[in-house]
C-alpha positions as CSV (number, residue, x, y, z in Angstrom):
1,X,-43.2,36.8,69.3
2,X,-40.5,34.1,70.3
3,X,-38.2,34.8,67.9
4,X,-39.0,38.8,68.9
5,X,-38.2,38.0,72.2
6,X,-35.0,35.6,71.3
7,X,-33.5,38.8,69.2
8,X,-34.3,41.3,71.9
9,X,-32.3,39.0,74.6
10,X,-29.7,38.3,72.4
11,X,-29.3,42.5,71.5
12,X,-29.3,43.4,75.5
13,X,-26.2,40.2,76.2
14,X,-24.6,41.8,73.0
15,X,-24.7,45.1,74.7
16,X,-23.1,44.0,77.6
17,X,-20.3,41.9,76.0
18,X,-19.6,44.8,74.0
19,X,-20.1,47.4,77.2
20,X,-18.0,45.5,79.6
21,X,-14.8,46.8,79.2
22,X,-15.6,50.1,79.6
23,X,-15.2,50.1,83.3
24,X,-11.5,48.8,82.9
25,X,-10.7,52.1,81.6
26,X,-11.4,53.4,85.1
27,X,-8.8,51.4,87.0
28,X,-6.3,53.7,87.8
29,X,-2.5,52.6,88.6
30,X,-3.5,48.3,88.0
31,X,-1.7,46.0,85.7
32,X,-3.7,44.5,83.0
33,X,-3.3,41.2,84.9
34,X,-4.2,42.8,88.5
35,X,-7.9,44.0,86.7
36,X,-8.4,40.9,84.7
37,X,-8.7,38.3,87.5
38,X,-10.6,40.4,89.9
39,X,-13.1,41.4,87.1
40,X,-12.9,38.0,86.2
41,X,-13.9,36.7,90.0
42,X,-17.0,38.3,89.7
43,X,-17.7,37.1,85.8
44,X,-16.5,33.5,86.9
45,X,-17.0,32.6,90.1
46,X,-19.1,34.9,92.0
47,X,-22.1,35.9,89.8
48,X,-23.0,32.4,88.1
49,X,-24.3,30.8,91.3
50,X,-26.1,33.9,92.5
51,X,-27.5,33.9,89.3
52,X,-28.6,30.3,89.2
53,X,-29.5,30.5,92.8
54,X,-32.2,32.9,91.5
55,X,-33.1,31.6,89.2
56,X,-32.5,27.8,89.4
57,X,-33.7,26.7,93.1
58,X,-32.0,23.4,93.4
59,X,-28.9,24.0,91.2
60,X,-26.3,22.1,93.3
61,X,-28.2,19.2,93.2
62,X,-28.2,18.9,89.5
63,X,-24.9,19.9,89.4
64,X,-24.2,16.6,92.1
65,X,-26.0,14.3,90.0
66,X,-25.0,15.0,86.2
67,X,-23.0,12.2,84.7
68,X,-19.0,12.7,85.4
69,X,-19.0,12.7,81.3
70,X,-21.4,15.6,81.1
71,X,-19.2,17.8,84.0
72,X,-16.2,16.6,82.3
73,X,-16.6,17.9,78.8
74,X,-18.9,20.9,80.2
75,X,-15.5,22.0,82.0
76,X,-13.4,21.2,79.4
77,X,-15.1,23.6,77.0
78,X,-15.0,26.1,79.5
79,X,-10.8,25.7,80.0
80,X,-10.5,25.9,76.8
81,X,-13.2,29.1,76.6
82,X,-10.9,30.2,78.8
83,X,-7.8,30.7,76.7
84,X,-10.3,32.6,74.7
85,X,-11.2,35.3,76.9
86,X,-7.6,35.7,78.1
87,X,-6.5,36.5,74.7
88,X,-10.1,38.7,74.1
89,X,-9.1,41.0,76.6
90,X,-5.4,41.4,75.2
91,X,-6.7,41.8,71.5
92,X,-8.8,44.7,72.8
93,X,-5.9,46.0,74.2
94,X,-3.6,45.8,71.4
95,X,-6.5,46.8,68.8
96,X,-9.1,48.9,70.2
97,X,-12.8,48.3,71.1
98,X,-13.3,48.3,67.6
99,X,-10.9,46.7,66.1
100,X,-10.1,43.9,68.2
101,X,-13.8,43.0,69.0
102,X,-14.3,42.9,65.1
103,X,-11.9,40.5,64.9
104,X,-12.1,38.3,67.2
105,X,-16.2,37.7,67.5
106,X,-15.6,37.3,63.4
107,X,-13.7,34.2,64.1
108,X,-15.4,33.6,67.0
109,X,-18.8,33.6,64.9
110,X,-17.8,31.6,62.5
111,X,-16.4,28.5,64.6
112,X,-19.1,29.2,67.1
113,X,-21.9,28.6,64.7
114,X,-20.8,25.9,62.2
115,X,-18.6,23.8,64.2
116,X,-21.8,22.3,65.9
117,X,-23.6,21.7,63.1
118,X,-20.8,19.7,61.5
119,X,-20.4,17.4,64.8
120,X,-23.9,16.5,64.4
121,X,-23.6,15.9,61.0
122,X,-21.5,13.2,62.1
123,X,-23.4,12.0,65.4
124,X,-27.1,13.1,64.9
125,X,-28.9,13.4,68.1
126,X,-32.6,14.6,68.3
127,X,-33.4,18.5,67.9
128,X,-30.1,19.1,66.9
129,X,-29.4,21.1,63.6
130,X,-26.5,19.3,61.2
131,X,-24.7,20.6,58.4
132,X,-26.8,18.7,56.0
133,X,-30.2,20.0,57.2
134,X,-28.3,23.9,57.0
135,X,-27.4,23.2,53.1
136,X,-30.5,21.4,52.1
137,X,-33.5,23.4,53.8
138,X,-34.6,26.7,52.6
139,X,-34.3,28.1,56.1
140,X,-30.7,26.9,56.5
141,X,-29.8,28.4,54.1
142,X,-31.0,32.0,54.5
143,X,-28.9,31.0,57.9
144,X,-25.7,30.4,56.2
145,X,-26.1,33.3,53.8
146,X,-26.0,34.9,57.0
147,X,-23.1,33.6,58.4
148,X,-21.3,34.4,55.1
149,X,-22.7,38.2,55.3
150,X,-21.2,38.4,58.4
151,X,-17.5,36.9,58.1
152,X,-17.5,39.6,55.0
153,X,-18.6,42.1,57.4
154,X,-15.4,41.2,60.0
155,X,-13.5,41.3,56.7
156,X,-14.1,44.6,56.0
157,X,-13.8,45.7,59.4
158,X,-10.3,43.7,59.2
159,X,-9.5,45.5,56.4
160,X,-10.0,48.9,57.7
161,X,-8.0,48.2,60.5
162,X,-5.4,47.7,58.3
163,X,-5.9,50.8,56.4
164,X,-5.8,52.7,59.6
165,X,-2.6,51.5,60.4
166,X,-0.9,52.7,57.4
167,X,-2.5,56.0,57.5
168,X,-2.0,56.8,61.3
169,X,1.2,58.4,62.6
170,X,2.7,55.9,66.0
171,X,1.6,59.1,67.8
172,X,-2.3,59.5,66.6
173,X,-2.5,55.5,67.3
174,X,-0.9,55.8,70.7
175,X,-3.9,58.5,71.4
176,X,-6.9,56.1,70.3
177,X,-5.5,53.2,71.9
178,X,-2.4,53.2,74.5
179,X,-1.1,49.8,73.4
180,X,-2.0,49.4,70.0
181,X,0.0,46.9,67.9
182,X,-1.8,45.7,64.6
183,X,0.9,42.3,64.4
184,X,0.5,41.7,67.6
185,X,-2.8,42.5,68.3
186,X,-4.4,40.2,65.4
187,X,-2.4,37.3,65.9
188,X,-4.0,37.4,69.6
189,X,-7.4,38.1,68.4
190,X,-7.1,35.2,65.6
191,X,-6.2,32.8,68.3
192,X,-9.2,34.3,70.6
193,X,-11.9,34.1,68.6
194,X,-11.5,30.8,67.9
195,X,-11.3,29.2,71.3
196,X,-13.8,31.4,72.5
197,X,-16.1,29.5,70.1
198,X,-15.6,26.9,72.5
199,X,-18.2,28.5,75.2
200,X,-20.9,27.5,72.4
201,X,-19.8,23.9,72.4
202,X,-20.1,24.2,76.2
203,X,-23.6,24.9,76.2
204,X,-24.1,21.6,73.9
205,X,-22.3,19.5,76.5
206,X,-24.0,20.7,79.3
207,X,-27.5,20.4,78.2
208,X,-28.3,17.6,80.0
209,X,-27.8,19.8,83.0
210,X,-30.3,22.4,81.8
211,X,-33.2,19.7,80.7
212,X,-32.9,18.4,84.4
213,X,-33.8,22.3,85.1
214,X,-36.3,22.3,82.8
215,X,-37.9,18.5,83.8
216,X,-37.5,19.9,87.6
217,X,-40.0,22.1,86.7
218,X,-37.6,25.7,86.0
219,X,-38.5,28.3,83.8
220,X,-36.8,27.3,80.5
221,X,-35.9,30.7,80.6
222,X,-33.4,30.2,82.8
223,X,-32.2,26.9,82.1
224,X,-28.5,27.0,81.0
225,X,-27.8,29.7,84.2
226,X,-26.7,25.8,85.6
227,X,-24.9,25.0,83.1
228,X,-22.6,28.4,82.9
229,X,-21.6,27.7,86.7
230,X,-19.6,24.4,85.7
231,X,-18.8,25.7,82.2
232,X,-17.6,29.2,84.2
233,X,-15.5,27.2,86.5
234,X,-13.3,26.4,83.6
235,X,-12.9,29.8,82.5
236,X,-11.9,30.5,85.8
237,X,-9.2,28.1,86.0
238,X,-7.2,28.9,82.7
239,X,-7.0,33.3,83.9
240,X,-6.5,32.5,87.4
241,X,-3.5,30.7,86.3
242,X,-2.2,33.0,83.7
243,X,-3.3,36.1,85.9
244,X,-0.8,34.8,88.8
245,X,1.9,34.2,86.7
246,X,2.0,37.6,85.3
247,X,1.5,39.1,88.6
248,X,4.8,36.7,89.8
249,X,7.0,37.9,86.8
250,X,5.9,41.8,86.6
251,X,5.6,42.0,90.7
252,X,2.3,43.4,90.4
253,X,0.8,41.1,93.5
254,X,1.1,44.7,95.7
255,X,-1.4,46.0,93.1
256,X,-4.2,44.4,95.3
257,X,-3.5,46.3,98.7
258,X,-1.4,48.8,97.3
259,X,-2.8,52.1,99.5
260,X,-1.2,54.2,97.1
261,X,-3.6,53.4,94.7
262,X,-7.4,54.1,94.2
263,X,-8.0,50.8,96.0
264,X,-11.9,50.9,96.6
265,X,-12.8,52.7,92.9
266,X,-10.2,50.1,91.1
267,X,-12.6,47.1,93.2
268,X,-16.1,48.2,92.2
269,X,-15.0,49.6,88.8
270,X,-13.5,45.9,88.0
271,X,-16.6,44.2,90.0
272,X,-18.7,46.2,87.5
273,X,-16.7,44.9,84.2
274,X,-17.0,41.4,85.8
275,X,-21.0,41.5,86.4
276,X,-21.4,43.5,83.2
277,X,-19.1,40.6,81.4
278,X,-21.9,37.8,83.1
279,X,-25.2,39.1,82.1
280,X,-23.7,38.3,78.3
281,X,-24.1,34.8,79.1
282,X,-27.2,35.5,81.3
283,X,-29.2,37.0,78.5
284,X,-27.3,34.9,76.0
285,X,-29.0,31.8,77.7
286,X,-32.3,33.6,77.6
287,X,-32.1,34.5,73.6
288,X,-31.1,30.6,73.0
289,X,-34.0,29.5,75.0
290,X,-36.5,31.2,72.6
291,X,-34.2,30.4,68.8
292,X,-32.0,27.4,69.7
293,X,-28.3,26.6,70.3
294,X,-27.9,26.8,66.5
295,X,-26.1,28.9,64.3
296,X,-29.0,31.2,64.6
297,X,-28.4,31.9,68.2
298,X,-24.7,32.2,68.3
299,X,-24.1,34.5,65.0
300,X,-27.3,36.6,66.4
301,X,-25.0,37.2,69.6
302,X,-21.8,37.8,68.0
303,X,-22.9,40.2,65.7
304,X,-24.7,42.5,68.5
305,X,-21.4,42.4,70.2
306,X,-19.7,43.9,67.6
307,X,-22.1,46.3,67.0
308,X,-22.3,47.4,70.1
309,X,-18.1,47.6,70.5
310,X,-17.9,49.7,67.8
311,X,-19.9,52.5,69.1
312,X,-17.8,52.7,71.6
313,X,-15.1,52.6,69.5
314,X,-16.8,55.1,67.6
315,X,-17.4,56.8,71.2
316,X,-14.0,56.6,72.1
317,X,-12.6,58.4,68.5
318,X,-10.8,55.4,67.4
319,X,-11.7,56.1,64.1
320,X,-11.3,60.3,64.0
321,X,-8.3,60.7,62.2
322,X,-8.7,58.4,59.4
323,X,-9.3,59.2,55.9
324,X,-13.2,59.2,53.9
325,X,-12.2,56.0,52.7
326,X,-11.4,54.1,55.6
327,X,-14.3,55.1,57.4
328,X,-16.3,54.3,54.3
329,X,-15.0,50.6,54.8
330,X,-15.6,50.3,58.0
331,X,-19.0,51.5,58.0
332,X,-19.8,49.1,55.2
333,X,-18.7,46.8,57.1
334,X,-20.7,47.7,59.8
335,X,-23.8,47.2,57.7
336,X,-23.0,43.7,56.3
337,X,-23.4,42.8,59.8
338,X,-26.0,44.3,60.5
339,X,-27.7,42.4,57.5
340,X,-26.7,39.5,58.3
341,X,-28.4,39.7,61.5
342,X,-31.8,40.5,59.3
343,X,-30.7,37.1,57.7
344,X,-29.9,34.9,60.4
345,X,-33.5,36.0,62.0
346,X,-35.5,35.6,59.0
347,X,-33.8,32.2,58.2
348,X,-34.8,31.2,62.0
349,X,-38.0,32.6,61.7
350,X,-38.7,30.2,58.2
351,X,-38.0,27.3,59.8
């Protein structure tokens, strides 16, 4: 039943992170800049401490007392996390739901859920999972057959992208997605994915934040809803930067208070996106509670997301022009990560 529950938990934050950019596309007359940071408030700065006020009685305090090491490197992570879900927004924007989710969660998987067992294959700490006990254990590696499954699937998806491009006239692409750019577009999503693995190595540095929850007598349910507010503060750093600059060089600052534009739907459509974007990490924290910070946990996530962002996609008629054959790919695709979601559980559920 916990590994049930973890999966479930892990599906409904994969729904949302695949869900949450939805509302965007209800923001009428806003840059993309303008939308980003005030969704982003709510995903960043607003929502984490309501959330660990809930849930966490006492957060501040644990927040006061961590080591400065622990708030350092927490923060850190979630700077460079940051750059991650800058560029996650642009590669959507450039590629599609689909495509551009796909893409980036692929590399974002794969960093995400290996990159942590390697470091403790190094420095071994206590309840950690290394590299060594993935490749020698039976369960491990049902795990990494997993994570292998999946980077095929986000090949194939890759690859469909691709055909889709080449078989798409600049007008049918223009009428699935405004702003779509293959080049530019995966070059962004590339880079995004893999800082956005950074989030997982986030969690791992502030752990010691969510066992004082946990040793304070929490729900371990809950425990890393502490953690997110310091690791969100980062995130919130690197887009309110880059958000500001943008709105200084395009001269979009009057997008805020501009009257002549849907000013009140623009705010709860973007406070929407920002909450939706949150309850990823919410129910993300939940799932990891019941499987582990492992690769089991993360690859879980990712692939839900993707699933999730391609039915919208799929919603959206991304994909309605393209030939038998690229659909064919991309639906195969589809499935190899679904499977590797059977995988990764059954590998979890061995060990």
């Amino acid at each position: 039943m916990q590994i049930i529950s973890g999966i479930i938990y892990h599906f409904i934050g994969g729904f949302a992170s695949g869900s949450f950019y939805m509302p965007y596309k209800k923001v009428r007359l806003w840059r993309w800049e303008t939308f980003w940071l005030v969704g982003g408030l709510f995903s960043w700065l607003i929502v984490p401490p309501l959330a660990a006020c809930l849930t966490v009685p006492g957060f501040t305090e644990i927040i006061s007392t961590a080591s400065p090491s622990t708030l350092k490197y927490t923060f850190l992570f979630g700077l460079l996390w940051g750059f991650g879900g800058l560029t996650y927004g642009l590669g959507v924007r450039y590629l599609g739901m689909s495509l551009g989710n796909s893409v980036v969660l692929g590399f974002c998987s794969a960093f995400g859920a290996l990159v942590p067992s390697i470091y403790y294959n190094f420095y071994p700490a206590e309840g950690k999972t290394s590299l060594r006990l993935l490749l020698t254990t039976s369960w491990g590696q049902v795990v990494l057959a997993g994570v292998i499954v999946c980077l095929f699937g986000i090949y194939l998806c890759g690859r469909a992208g691709t055909m889709k491009e080449r078989e798409l006239t600049a007008e049918e692409k223009k009428k699935s997605v405004a702003e779509f750019s293959l080049v530019k577009g995966l070059v962004v999503a590339i880079f995004s994915g893999i800082m956005s693995a950074c989030f997982n190595f986030g969690i791992e540095a502030g752990k010691p934040m969510a066992e004082a929850a946990v040793r304070s007598g929490m729900n371990p349910l809950f425990q890393n809803n502490v953690t997110y507010v310091v690791l969100l503060w980062g995130g919130l750093t690197t887009n309110f930067i880059w958000c500001l600059i943008l709105n200084a060089k395009n001269k979009s600052f009057k997008d805020y208070v501009d009257g002549k534009t849907p000013l009140l739907r623009n705010y709860l459509f973007c406070a929407l996106a920002g909450t939706t974007w949150y309850l990823q990490f919410f129910f993300y924290g939940m799932g990891e509670s019941k499987l582990g910070n492992g690769a089991s946990s993360w690859i879980l996530h990712m692939a839900f997301i993707i699933l999730v962002a391609n039915m919208w996609g799929i919603v959206l008629k991304e994909w309605a022009k393209v030939s038998r054959r690229t659909k064919t790919t991309f639906i195969v695709g589809l499935l190899a990560i679904l499977f590797s979601v059977m995988l990764v559980g059954y590998g979890n559920s061995m060990k």
